[in-house]
N, C-alpha and C positions, 0 to 999 in steps of 0.2 A: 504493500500500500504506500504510495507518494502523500508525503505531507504536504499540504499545501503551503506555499509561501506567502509570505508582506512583498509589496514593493519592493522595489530595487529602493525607492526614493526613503523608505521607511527604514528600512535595513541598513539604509546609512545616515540614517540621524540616531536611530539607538544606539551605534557606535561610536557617534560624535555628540552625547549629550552637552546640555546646558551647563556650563561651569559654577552658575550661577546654582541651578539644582541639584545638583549634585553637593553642593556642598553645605544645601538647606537641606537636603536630606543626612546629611553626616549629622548635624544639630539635629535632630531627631530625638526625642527623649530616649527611646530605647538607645539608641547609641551614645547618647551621653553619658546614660546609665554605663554603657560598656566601659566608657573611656575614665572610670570611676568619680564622674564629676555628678554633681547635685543639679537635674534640670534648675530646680528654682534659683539656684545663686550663678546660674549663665547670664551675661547682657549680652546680649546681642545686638551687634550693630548691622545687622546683615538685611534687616528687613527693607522691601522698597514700599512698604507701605507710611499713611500718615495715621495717626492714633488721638487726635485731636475729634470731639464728641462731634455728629452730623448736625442740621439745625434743630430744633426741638420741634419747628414749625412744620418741618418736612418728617419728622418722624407720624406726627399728629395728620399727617395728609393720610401715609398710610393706613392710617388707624381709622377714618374715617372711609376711605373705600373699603373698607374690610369689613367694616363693621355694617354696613349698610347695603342687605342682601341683594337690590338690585344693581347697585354699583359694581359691588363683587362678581356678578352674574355679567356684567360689561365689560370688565378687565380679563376676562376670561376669550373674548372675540378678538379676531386678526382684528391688526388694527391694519393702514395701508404700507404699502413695503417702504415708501420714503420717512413714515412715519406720522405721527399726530398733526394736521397742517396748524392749530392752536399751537401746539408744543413747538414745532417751530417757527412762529410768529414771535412767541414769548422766548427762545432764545437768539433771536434776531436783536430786540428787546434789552437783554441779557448784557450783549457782548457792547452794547451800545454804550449801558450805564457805566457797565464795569470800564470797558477798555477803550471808547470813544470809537469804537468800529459802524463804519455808517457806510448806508448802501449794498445793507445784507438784508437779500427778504427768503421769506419761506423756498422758494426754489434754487436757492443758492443753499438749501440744507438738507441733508440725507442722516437721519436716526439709524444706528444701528443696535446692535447687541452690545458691543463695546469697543474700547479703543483698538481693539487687540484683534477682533475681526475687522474693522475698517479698516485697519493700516492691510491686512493681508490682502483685504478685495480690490484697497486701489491698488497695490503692485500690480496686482489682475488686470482693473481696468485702465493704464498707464503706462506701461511697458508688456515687452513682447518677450519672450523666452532669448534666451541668449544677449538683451540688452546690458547695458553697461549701467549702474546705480553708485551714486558717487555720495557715499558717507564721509563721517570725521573720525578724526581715531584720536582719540576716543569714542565709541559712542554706545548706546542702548544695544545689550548683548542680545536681543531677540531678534534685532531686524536681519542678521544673517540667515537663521533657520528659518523663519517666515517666507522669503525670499526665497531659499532651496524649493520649500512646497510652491509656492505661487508662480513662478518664474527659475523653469529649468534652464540649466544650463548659462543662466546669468553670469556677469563679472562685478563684483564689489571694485570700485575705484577708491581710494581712503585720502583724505585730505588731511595730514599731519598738524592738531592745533595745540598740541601738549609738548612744550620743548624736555625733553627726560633730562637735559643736563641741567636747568639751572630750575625746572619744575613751574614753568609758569607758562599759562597761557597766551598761545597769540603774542610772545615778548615783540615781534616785530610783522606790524600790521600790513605793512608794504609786503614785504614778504611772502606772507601767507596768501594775499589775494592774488601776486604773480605765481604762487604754486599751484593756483585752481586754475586762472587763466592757462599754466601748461597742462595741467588736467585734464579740463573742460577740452583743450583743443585737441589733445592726443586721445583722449578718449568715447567723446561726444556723449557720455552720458542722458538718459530717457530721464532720468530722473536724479533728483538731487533732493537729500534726505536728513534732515536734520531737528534733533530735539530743543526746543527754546521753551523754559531754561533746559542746560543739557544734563543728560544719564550716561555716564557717571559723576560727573564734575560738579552738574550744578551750575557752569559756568554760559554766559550768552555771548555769542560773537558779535563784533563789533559791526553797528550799522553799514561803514563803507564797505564791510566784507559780502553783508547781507545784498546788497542794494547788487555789488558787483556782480552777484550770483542771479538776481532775480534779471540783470539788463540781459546779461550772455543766454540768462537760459531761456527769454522769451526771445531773443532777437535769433534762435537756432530751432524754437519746438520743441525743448524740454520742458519738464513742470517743476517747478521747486515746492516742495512739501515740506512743511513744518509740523512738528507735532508738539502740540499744547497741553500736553499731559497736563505738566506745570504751571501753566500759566497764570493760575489763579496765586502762585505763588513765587511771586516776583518779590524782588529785595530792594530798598530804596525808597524815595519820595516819592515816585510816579514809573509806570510799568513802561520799557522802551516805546520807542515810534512806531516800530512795525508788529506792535501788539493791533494797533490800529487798521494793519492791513486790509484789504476785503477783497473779494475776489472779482468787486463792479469795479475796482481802481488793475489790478493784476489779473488778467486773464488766467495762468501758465499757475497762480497760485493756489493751495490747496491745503489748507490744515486740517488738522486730529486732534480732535476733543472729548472726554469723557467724564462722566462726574465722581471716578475712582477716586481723586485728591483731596479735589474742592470742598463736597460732600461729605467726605469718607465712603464714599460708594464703589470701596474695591470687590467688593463680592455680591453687591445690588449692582449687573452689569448693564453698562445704559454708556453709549459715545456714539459721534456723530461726526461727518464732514462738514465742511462750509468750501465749497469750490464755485468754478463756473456752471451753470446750468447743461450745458456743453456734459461737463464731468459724472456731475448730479446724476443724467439719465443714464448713462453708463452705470452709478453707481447699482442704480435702481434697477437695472437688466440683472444686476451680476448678485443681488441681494435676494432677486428672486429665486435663485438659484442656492442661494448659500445659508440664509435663514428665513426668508421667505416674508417676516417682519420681525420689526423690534417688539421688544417685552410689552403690550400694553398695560399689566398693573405699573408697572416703572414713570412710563409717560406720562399715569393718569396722576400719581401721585407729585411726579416733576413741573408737571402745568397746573395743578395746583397749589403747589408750592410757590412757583416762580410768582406765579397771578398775584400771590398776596404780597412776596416776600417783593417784590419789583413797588408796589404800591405803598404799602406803609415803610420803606426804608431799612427796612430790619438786612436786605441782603446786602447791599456794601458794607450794612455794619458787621453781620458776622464774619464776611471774605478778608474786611481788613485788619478783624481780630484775629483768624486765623492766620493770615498774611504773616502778623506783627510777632505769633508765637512763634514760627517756625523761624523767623527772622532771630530771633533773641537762642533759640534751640541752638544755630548753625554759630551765633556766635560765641555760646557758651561751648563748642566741639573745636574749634579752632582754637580757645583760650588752652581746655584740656590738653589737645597735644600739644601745645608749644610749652608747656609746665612740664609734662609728665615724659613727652617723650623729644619733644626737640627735631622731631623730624618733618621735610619737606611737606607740603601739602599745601593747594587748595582755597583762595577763600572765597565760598558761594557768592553767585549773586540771587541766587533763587533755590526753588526744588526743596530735597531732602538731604545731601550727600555731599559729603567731600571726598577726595580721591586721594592718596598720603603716599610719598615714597619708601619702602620700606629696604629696599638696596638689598634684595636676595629675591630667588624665586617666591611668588606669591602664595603659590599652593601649598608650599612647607613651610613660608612664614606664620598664614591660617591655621594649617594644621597643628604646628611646634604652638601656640598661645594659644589657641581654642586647649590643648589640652594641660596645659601648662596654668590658667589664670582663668580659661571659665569663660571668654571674651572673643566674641565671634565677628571676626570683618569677612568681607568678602576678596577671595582675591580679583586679581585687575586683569589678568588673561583675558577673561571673555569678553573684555570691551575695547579690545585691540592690542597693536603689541607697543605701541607706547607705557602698557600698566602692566607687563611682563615682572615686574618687580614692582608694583604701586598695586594696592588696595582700595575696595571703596568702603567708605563709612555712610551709614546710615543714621541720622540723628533724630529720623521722622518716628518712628517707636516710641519714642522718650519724650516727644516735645511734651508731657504733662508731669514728665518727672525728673529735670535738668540734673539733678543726683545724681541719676545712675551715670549719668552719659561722665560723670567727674570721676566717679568708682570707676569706672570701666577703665579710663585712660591712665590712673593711677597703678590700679592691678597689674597691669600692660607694663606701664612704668616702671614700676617697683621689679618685675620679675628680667625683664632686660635691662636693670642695673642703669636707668636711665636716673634715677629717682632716688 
């Protein structure tokens, strides 16, 4: 009897798994338990999640369609495959109050499942198999295997923005923009891909790098794609210029949005595009096909929320309280190591995460202190080979309990004779 097989395509990503899981499955209570450590007195800094409470306003949304048998019995029906057209009125809305984004209407917006299938369906709808896709290196360890499924036989292009010797980003800005223009022209990349703020760094490239990218890639027929994970959590007075973008001013532009951050909606999954219409119905062919619609209790609860929280003022207030913790979080993790351990790294301008030089392979830095002191980073491999020896930290875990994130860098500290 012949067993049957997986894909070719499947059989080589179980062999090439995620650095990033694999090494969240090592932190695993049963094997912490192995490695004779106490789950509970682990911090870890490994998570990319935020821990910061949802609104109270949006919890009570849910609670209200749930409780109210015909409601419930509504949430239960497709809604349409672009999504709720109220839901995305009200994040039109949204992006307006928050980010001063103008000239976004409902058909510039496609609902999906989450950030994590929309980025997969545009590679779909966007490029063609064997296309060229030009990242940063550093950047979000997911978009390579995403890319394997969505687009065989691709080429990753990587735009070098982490200098390893002196650990700072972008140190020379001229520079950087003539390594994309030889890029850009030796490689012609379909698409150009990038996280604002970024995964792993946390850090935002500067506008004249931005601007260069968006003239070369519409004056040639690429699309530049931003993903706004983070956006909601920007660092400073006011959120950059090209928060403001919209896709009626940028044809060729395309960003990824979800309410995993903002919210705390990493396990209520609910993202969405904002592109040209052009994109949109593309998006919508290919949604048909892939989850056929988004969540409706999700929507019904989001457009209820937005409705109220957009009118009585309550949502800039919560977005720039949360803002202002995670702002105070990143800088009490940058205090930590420069006390405890004095090593390179990092300083956000947004996001969850810093990126830290650790000057030996990443994986047996992780491994040797994870069993050594109890303290879980991630190593830097999987977000390119700039963090071959750099780690990322995570400080979005802790933003309610700035302590630990001091204990953690101390332990660290103390056991590498930093301290």
């Amino acid at each position: 009897m012949t067993k049957p097989t997986l894909s070719k395509i499947v059989d080589e990503q179980i062999k090439k798994p995620s650095p990033i899981r694999q090494i969240m499955k090592m932190a695993e209570r049963k094997n912490i338990i192995n490695m004779g450590l106490d789950p509970d007195e682990v911090i870890s800094f490994g998570g990319g999640w935020v821990n910061h409470a949802a609104p109270e306003e949006f919890r009570e949304c849910y609670i209200q369609v749930c409780s109210d048998k015909e409601r419930f019995h509504q949430s239960g029906a497709y809604s349409t495959t672009p999504g709720d057209s109220e839901l995305r009125e009200l994040i039109a809305v949204f992006e307006k109050e928050l980010f001063g984004l103008k000239g976004l209407s409902p058909s510039n917006i496609i609902i999906g499942q989450s950030s994590t299938q929309v980025t997969h369906d545009i590679f779909i709808c966007l490029a063609n198999p064997g296309d060229a896709i030009l990242l940063l290196d550093p950047t979000y360890a997911n978009y390579p295997g995403q890319m394997d499924f969505a687009l065989p036989g691709h080429k990753i292009v990587h735009l070098k923005v982490l200098d390893t010797e002196t650990w700072t980003y972008i140190p020379e800005l001229d520079k950087t923009i003539e390594d994309f223009k030889n890029l850009y022209s030796e490689h012609k990349p379909k698409v150009i891909l990038l996280p604002l703020p970024d995964n792993p760094s946390s850090k935002m490239i500067p506008l004249d790098l931005l601007k260069t990218m968006q003239e070369i890639s519409v004056e040639n027929g690429s699309y530049l794609v931003i993903d706004h994970a983070y956006k909601a959590q920007y660092f400073g007075d006011s959120p950059p210029s090209y928060f403001s973008w919209s896709p009626s001013d940028y044809e060729n532009l395309v960003t990824l949005h979800s309410n995993s951050k903002w919210t705390r909606g990493l396990g209520r999954r609910l993202g969405w595009v904002e592109a040209s219409e052009y994109v949109i119905d593309g998006m919508e062919r290919i949604q048909q096909c892939s989850i056929l619609c988004p969540d409706s209790l999700h929507q019904m609860a989001m457009k209820n929320y937005l409705e109220s929280a957009l009118k009585n003022g309550s949502l800039k207030k919560y977005v720039e309280k949360t803002r202002l913790a995670y702002e105070k979080a990143a800088k009490i993790t940058i205090e930590a190591i420069d006390n405890n351990l004095g090593m390179p790294r990092l300083v956000p301008d947004g996001g969850l995460y810093t990126v830290m030089d650790v000057n030996e392979d990443s994986d047996e830095f992780v491994l040797r202190v994870l069993k050594n002191t109890g303290v879980l980073f991630i190593p830097g491999k999987g977000f390119g080979n700039t963090l071959e020896k750099g780690v990322r930290i995570s400080y979005g875990p802790w933003v309610d309990d700035l302590e630990k994130i001091k204990e953690g860098m101390e332990r660290v500290g103390r056991y590498l004779g930093k301290i």
